[in-house]
C-alpha atoms as an extended CHARMM CRD file, in Angstrom:
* protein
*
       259  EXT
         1         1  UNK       CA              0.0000000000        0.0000000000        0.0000000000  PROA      1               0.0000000000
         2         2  UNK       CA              1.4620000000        3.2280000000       -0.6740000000  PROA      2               0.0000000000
         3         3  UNK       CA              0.4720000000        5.5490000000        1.5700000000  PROA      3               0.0000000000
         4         4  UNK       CA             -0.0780000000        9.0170000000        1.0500000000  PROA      4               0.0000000000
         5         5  UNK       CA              2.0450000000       12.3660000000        2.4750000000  PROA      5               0.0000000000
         6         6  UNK       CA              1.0110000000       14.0160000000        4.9390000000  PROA      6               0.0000000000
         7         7  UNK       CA             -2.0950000000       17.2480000000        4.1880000000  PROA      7               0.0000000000
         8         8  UNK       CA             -3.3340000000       18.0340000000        1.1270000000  PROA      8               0.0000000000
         9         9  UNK       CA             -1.5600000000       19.6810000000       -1.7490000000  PROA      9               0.0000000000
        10        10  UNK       CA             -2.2910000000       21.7920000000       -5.4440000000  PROA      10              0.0000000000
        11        11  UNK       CA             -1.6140000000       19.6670000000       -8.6590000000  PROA      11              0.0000000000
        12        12  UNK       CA             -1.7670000000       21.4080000000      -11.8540000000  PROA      12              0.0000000000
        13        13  UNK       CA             -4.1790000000       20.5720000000      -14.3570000000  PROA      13              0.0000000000
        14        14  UNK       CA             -2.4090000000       20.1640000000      -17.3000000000  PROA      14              0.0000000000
        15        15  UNK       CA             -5.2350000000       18.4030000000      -19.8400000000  PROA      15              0.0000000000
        16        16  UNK       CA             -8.8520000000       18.1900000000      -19.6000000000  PROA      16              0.0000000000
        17        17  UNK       CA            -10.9470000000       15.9100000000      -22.4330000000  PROA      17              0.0000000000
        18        18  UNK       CA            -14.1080000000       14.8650000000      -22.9230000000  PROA      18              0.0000000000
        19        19  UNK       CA            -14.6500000000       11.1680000000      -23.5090000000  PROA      19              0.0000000000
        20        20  UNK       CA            -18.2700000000       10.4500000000      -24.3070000000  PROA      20              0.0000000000
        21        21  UNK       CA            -20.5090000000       10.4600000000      -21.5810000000  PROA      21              0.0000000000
        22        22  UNK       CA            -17.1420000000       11.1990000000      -19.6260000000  PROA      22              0.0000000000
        23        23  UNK       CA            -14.2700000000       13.7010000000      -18.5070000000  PROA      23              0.0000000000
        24        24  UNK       CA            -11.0530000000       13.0530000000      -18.2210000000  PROA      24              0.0000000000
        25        25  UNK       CA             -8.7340000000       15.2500000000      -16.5800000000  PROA      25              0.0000000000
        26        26  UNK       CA             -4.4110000000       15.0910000000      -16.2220000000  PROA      26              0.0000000000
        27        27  UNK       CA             -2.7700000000       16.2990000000      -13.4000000000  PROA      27              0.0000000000
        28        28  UNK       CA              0.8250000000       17.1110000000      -12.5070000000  PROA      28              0.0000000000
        29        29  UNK       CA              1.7860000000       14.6100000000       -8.9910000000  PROA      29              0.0000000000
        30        30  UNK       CA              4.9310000000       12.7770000000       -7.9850000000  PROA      30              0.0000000000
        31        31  UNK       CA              3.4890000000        9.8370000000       -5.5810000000  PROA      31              0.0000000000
        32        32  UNK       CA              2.6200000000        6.5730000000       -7.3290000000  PROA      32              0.0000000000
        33        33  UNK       CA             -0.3280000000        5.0400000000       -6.2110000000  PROA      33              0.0000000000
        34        34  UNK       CA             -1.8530000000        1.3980000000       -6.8560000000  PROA      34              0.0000000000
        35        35  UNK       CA             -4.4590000000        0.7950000000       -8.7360000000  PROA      35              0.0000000000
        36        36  UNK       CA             -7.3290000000        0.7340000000       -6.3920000000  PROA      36              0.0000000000
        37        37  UNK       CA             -6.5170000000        3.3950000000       -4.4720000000  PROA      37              0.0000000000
        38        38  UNK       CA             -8.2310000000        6.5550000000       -4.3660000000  PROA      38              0.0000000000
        39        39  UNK       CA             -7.7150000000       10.4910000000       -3.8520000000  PROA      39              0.0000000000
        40        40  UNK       CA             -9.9510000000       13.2580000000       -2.5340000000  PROA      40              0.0000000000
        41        41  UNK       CA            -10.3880000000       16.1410000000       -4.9620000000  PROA      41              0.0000000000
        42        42  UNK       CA            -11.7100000000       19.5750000000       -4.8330000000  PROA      42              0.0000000000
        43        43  UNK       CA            -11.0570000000       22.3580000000       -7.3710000000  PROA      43              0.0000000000
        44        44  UNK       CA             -8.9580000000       24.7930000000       -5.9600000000  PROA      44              0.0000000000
        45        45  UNK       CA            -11.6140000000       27.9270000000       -6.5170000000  PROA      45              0.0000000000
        46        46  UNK       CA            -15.5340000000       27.7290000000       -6.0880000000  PROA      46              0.0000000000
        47        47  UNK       CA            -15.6560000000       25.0640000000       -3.7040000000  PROA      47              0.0000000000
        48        48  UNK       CA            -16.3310000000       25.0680000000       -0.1290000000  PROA      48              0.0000000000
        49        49  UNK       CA            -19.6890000000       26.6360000000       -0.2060000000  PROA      49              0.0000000000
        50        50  UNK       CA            -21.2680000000       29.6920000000       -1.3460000000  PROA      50              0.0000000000
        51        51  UNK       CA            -24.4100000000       29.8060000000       -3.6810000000  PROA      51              0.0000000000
        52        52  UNK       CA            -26.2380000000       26.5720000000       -2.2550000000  PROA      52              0.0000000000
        53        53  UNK       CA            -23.4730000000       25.7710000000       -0.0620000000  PROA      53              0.0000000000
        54        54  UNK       CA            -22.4550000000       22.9180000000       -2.6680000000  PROA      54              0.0000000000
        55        55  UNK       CA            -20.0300000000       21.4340000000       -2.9000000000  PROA      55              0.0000000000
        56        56  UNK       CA            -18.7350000000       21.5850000000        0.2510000000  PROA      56              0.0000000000
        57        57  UNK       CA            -17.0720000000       18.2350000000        0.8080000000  PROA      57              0.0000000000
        58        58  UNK       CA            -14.0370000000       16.9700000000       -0.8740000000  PROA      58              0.0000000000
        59        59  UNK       CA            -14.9340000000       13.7990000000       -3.4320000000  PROA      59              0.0000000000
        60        60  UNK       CA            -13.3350000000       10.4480000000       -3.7810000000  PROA      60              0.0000000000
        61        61  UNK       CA            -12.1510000000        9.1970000000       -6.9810000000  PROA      61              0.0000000000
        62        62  UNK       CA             -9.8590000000        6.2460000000       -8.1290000000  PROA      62              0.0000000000
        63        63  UNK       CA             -7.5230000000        7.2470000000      -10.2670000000  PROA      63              0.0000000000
        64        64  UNK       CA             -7.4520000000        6.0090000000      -13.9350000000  PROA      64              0.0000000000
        65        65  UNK       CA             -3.2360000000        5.8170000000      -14.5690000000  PROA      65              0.0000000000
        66        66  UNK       CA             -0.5210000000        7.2130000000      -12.9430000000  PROA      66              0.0000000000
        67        67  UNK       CA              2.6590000000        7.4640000000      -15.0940000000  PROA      67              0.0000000000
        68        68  UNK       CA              5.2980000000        9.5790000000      -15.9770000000  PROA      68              0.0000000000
        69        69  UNK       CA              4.5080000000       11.9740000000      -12.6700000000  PROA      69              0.0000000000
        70        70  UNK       CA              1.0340000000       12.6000000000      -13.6190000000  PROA      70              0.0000000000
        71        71  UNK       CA             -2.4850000000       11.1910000000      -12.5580000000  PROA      71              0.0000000000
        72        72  UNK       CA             -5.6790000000       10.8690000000      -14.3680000000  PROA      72              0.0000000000
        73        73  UNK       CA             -9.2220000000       10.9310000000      -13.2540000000  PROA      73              0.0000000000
        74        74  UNK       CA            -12.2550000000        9.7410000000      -14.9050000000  PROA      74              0.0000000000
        75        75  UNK       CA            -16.0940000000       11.2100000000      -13.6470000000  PROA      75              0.0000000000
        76        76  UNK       CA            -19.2460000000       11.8450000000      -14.8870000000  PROA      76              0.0000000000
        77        77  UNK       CA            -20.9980000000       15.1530000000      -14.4330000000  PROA      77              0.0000000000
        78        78  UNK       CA            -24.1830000000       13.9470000000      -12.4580000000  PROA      78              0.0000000000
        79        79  UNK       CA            -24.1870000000       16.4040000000       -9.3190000000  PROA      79              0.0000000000
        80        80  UNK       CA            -22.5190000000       19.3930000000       -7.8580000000  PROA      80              0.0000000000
        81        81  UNK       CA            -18.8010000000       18.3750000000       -7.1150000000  PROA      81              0.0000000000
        82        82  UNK       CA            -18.5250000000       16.5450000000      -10.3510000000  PROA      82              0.0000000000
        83        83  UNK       CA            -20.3800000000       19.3990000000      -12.0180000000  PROA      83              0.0000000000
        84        84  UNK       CA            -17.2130000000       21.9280000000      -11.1030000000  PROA      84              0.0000000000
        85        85  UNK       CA            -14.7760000000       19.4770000000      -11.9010000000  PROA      85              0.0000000000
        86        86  UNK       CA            -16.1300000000       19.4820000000      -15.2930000000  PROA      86              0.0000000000
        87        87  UNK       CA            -15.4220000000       22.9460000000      -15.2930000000  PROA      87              0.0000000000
        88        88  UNK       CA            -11.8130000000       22.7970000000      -14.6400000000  PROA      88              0.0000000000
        89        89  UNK       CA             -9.5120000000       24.1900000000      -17.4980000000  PROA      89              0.0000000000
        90        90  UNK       CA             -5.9760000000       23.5830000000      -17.9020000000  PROA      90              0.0000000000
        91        91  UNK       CA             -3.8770000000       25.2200000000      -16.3600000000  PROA      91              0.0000000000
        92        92  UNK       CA             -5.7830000000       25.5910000000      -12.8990000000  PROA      92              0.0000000000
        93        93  UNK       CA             -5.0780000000       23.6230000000       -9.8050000000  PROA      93              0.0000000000
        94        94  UNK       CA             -6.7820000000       20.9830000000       -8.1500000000  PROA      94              0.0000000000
        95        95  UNK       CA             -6.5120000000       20.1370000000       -4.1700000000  PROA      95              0.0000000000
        96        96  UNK       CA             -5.4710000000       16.2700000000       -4.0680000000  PROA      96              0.0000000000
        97        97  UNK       CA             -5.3860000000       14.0580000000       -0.5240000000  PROA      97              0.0000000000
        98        98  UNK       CA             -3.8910000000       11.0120000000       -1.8280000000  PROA      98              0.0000000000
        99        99  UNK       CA             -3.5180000000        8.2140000000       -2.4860000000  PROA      99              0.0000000000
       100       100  UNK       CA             -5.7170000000        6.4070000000        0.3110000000  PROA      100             0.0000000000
       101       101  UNK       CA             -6.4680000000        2.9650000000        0.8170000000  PROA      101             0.0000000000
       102       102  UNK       CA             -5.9100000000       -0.2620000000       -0.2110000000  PROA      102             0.0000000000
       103       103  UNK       CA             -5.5080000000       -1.1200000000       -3.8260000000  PROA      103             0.0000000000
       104       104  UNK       CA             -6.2470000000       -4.6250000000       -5.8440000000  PROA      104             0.0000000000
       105       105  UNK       CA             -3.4340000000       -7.3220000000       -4.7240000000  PROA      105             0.0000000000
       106       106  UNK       CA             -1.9190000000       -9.6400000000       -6.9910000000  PROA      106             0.0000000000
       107       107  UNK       CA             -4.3010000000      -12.6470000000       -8.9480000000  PROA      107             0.0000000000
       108       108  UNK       CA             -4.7270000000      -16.4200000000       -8.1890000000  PROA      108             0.0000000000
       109       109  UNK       CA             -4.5260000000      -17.6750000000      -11.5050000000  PROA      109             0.0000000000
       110       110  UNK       CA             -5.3810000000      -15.4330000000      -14.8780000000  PROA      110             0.0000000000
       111       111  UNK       CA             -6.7910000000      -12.1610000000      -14.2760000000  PROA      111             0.0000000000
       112       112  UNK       CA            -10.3230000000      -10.8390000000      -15.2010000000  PROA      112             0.0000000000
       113       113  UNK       CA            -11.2960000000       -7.4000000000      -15.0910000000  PROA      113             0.0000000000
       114       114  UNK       CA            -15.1240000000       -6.7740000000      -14.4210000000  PROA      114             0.0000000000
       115       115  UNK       CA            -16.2030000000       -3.4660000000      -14.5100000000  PROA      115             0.0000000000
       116       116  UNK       CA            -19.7410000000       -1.2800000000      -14.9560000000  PROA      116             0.0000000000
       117       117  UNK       CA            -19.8370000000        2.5440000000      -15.8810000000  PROA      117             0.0000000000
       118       118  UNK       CA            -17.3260000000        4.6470000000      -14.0630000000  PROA      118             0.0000000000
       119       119  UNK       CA            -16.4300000000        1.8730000000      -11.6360000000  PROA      119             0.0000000000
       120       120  UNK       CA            -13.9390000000        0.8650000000      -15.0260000000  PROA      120             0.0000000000
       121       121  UNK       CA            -11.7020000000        3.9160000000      -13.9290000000  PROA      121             0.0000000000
       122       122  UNK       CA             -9.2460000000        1.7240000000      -11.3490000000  PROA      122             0.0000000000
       123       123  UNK       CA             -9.3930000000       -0.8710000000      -13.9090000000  PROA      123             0.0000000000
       124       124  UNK       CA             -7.9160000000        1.1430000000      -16.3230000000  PROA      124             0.0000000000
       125       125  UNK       CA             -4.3660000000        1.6580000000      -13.8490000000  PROA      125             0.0000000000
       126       126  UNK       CA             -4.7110000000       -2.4480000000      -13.1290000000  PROA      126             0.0000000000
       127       127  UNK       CA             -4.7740000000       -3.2410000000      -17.0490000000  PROA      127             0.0000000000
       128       128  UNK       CA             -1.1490000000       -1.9030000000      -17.0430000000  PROA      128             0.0000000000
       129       129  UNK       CA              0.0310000000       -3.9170000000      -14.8970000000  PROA      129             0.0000000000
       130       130  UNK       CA             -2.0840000000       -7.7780000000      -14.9200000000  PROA      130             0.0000000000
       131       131  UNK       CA             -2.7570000000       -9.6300000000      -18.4030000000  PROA      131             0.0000000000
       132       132  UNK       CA             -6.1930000000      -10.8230000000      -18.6650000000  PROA      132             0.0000000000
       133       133  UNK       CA             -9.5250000000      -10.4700000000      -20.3280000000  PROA      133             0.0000000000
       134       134  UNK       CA            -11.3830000000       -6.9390000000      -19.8720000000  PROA      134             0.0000000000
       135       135  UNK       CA            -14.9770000000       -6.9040000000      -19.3090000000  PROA      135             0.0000000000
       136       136  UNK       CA            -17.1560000000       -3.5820000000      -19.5480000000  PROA      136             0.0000000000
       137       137  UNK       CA            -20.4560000000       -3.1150000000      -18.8390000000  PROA      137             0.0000000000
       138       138  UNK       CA            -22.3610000000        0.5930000000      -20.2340000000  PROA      138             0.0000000000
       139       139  UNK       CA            -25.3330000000        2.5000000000      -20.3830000000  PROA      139             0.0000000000
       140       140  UNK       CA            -25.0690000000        3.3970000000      -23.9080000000  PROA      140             0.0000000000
       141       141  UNK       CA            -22.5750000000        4.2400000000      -26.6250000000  PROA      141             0.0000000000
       142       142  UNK       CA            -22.0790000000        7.3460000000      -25.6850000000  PROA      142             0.0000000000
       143       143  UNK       CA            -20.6400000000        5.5650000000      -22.0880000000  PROA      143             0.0000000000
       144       144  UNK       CA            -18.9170000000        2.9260000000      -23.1570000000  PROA      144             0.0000000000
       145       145  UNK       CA            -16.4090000000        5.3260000000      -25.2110000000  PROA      145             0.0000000000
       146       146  UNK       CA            -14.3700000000        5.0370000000      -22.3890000000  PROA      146             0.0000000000
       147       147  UNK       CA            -13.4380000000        1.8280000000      -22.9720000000  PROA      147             0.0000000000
       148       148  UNK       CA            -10.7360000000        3.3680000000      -25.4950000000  PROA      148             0.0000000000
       149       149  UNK       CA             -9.0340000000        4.2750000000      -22.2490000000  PROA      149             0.0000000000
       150       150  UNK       CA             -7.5880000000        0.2350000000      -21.9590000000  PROA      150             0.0000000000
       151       151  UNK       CA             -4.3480000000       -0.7890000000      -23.9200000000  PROA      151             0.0000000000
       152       152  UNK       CA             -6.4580000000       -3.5340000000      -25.6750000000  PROA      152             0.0000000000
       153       153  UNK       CA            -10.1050000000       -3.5260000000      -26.7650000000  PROA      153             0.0000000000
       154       154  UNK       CA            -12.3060000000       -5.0270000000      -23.9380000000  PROA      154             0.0000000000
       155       155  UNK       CA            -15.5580000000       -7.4880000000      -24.5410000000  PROA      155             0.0000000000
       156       156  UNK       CA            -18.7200000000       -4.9000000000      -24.2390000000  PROA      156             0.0000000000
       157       157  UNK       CA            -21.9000000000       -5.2630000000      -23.8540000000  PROA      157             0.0000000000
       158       158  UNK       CA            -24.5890000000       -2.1970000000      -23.2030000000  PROA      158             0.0000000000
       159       159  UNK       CA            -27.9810000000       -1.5950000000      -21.7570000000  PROA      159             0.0000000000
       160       160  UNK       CA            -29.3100000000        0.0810000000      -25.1710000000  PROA      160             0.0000000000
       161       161  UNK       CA            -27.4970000000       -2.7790000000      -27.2880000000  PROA      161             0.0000000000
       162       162  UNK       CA            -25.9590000000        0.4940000000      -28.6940000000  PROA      162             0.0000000000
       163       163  UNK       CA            -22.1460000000       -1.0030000000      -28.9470000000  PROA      163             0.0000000000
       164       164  UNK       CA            -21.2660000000       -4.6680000000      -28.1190000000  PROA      164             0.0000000000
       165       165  UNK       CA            -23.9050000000       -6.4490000000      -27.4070000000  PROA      165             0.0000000000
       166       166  UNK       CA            -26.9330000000       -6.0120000000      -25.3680000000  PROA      166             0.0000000000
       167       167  UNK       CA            -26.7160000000       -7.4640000000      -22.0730000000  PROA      167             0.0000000000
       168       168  UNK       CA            -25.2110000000       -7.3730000000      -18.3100000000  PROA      168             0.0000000000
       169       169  UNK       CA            -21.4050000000       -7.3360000000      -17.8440000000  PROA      169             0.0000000000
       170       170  UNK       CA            -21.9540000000      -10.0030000000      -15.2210000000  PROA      170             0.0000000000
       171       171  UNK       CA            -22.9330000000      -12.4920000000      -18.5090000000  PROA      171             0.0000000000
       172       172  UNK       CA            -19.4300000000      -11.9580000000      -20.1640000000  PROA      172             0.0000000000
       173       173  UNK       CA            -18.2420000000      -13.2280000000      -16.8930000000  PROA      173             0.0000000000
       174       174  UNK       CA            -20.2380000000      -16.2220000000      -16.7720000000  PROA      174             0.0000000000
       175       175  UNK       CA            -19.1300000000      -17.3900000000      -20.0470000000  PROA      175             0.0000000000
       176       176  UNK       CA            -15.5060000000      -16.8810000000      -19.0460000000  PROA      176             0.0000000000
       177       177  UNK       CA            -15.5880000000      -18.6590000000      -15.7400000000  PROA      177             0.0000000000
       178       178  UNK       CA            -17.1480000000      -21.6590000000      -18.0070000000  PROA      178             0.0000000000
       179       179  UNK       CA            -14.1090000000      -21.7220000000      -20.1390000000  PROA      179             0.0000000000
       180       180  UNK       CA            -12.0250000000      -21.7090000000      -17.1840000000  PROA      180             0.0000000000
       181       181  UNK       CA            -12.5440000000      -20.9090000000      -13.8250000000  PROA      181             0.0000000000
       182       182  UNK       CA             -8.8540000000      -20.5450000000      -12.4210000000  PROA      182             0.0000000000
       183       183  UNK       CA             -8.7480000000      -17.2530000000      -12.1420000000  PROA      183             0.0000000000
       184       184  UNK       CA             -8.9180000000      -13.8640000000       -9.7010000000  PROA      184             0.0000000000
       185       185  UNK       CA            -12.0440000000      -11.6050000000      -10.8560000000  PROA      185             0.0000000000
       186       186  UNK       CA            -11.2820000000       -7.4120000000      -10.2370000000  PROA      186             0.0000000000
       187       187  UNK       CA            -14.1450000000       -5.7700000000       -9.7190000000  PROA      187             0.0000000000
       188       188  UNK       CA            -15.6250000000       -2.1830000000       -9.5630000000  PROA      188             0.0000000000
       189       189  UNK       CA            -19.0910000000       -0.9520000000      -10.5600000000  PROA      189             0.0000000000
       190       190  UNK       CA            -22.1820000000       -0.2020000000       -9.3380000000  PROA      190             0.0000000000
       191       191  UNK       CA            -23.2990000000       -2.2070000000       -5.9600000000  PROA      191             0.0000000000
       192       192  UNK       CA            -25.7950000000       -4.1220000000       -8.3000000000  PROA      192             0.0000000000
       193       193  UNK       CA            -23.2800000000       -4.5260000000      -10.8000000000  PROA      193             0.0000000000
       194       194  UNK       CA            -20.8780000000       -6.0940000000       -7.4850000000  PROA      194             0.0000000000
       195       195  UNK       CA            -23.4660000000       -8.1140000000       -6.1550000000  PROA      195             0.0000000000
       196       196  UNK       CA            -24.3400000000      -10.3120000000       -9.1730000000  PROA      196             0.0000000000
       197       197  UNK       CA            -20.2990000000      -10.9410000000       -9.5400000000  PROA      197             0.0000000000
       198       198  UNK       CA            -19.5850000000      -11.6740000000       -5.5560000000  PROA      198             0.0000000000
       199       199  UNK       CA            -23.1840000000      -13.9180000000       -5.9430000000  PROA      199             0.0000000000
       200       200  UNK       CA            -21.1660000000      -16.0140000000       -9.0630000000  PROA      200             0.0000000000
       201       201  UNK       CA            -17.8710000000      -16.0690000000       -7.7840000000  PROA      201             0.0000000000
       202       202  UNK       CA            -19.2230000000      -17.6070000000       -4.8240000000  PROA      202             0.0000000000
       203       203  UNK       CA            -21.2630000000      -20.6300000000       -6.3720000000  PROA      203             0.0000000000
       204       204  UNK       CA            -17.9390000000      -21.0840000000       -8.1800000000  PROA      204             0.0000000000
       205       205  UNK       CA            -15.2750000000      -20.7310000000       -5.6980000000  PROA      205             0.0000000000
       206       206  UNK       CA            -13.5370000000      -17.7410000000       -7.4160000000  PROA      206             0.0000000000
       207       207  UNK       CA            -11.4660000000      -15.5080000000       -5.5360000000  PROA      207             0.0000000000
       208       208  UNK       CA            -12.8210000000      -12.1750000000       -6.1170000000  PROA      208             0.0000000000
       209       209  UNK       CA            -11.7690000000       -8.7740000000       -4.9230000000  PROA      209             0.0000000000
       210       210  UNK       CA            -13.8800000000       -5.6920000000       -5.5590000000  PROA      210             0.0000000000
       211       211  UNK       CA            -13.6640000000       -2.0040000000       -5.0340000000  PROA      211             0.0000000000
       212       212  UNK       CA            -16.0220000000       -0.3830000000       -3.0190000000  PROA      212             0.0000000000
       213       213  UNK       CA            -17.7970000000        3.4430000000       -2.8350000000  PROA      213             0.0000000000
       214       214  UNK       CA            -18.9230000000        4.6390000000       -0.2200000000  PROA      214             0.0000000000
       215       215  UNK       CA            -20.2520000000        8.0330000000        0.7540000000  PROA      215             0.0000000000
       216       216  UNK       CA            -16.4430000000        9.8360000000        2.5430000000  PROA      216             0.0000000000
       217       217  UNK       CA            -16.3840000000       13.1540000000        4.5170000000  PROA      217             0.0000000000
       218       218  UNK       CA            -12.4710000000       12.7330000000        5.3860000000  PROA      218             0.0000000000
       219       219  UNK       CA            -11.2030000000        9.7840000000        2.7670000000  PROA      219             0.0000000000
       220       220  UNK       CA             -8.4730000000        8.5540000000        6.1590000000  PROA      220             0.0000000000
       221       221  UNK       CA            -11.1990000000        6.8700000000        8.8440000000  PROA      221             0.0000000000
       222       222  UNK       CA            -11.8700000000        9.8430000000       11.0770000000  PROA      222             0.0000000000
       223       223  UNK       CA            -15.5890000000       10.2670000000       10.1080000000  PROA      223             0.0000000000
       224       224  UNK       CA            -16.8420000000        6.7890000000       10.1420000000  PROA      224             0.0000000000
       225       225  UNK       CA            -19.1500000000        7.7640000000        7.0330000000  PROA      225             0.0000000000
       226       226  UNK       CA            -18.2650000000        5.0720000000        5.0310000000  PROA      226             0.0000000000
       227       227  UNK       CA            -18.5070000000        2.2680000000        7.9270000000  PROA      227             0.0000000000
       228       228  UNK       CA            -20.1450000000       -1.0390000000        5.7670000000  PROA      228             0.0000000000
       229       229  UNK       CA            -20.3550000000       -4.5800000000        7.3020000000  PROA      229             0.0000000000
       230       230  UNK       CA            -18.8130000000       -8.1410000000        6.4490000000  PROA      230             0.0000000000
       231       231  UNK       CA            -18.9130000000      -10.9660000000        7.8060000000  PROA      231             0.0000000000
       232       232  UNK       CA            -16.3310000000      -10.3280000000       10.3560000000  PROA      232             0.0000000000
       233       233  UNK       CA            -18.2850000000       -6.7450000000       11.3110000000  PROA      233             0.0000000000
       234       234  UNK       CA            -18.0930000000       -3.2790000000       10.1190000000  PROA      234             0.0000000000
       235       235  UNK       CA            -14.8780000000       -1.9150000000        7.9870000000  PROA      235             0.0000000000
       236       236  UNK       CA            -14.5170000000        1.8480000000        7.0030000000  PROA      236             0.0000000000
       237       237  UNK       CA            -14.2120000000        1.5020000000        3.3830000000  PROA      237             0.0000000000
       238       238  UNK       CA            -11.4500000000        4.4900000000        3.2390000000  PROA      238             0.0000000000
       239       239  UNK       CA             -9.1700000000        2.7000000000        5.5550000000  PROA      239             0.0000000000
       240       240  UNK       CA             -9.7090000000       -0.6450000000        5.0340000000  PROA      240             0.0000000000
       241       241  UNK       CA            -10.6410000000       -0.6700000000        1.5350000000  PROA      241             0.0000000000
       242       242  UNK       CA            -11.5960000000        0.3620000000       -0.5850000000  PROA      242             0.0000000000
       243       243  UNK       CA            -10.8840000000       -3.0890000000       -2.2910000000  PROA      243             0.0000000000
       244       244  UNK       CA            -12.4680000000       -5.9220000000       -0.4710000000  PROA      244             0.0000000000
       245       245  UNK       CA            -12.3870000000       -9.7260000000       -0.5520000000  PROA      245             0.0000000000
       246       246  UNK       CA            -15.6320000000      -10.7510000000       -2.0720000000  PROA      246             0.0000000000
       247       247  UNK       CA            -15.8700000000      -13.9270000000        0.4280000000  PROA      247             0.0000000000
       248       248  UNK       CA            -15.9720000000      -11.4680000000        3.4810000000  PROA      248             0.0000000000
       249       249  UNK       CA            -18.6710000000       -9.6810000000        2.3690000000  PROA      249             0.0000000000
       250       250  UNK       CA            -22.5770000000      -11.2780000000        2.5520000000  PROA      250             0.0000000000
       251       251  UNK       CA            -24.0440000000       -8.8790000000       -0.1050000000  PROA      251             0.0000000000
       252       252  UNK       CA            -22.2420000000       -5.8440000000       -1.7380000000  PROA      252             0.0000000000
       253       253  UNK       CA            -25.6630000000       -4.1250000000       -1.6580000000  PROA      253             0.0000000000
       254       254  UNK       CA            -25.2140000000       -2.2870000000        1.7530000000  PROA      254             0.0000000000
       255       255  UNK       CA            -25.7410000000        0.5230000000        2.9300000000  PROA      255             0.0000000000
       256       256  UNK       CA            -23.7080000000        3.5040000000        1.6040000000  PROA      256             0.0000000000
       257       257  UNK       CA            -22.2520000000        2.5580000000       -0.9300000000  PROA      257             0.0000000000
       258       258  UNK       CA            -23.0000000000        3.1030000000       -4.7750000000  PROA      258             0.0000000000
       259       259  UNK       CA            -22.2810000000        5.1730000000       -7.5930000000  PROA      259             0.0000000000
């Protein structure tokens, strides 16, 4: 686990892109995280209240890569904090508290990587370093464009039927575990999304480890927002995920968490 120094600190924005549905955003940061790991971002103006008091709170995001001194973040504008992260030009500054966590640890076997809408963003930084089949799950077209973000075309499949084919992510993984189940399944997506593949992995006795959301305040286990149970009683997702053994969870529908 790398662990991150000490406050929070300015990073540069040095690209900002739209990617279908999706922004991406580059930013200028020495520390190396693992994939799995996550930051806390806020923009470094119009944040903290004001009009509406939102946003107020920092947000948690995996990051997407981390190479060459620079991180990059994948979100969707759906409320206010992602709203003025969209925003962001480049050139401006972000406030980063980071990296936090625990990321994915090595496979069992082959690697597959399972993931649903933006949950694909810590998938994209595991891709570069574990071979295996990539397995997307999107909304429409329009989402899945972010699949151009991995080094080799993934197997797709969308609500709409729009690109790939029409279906649940969770059915790509089915028909991979029955051409060999020896593997470690990496998962992030929506809690639905993580329920269906902790449900499968268990009937087949597949080690699975997937990332959780949860709703943070602080992002390094001072709040206790993000408290979830397993079987072995409550975790704080920040702290002691947010990458979780499937087997030590009953259901990855609990309270809290989602996209």
């Amino acid at each position: 686990m790398t662990l991150a120094p000490f406050g929070r600190r300015l990073a540069e924005v040095t690209a900002v892109e739209r990617l279908g549905a999706y922004t991406v955003i580059m930013v200028v940061d020495p520390h190396q995280p693992e994939p799995g790991q996550f930051y806390m971002l806020a923009t470094e103006t119009g944040w903290g209240g004001g009009a509406g008091e939102r946003p107020y709170l920092p947000r948690a995001f995996s990051h997407a890569r981390a190479a060459d001194g620079k991180l990059q973040f994948l979100f969707e504008d759906v409320g206010p904090g992602t709203h003025r992260l969209a925003a962001v030009e480049r050139g401006e500054s972000l406030w980063l508290t980071g990296p936090l966590g625990s990321g994915f640890g090595p496979p069992q076997g082959r690697a597959l990587l399972v993931g649903g809408g933006i949950g694909v963003a810590p998938l994209v930084a595991l891709s570069d370093d574990v071979d295996g089949p990539v397995l997307l799950g999107f909304r429409t077209a329009l989402h899945a464009e972010a699949a151009s973000l991995f080094p080799e075309q993934p197997k797709l499949v969308t609500d709409d039927g729009s690109m790939g084919r029409r279906g649940l992510v969770t059915e790509l993984l089915r028909e991979e575990l029955d051409e060999d189940a020896d593997a470690t399944v990496f998962a992030c997506g929506p809690p639905a999304m993580l329920e269906a593949v902790r449900a499968l992995c268990a009937e087949r006795d597949v080690p699975a480890q997937l990332a959780l959301e949860s709703g943070m305040a602080c992002g390094f286990g001072a709040c206790f927002g993000c408290v979830v149970p397993t079987r072995a009683g409550y975790i704080r997702v920040c702290v002691d995920g947010p990458v979780v053994e499937a087997a030590a969870l009953e259901t990855a529908l609990v309270p809290g968490t989602g996209h």
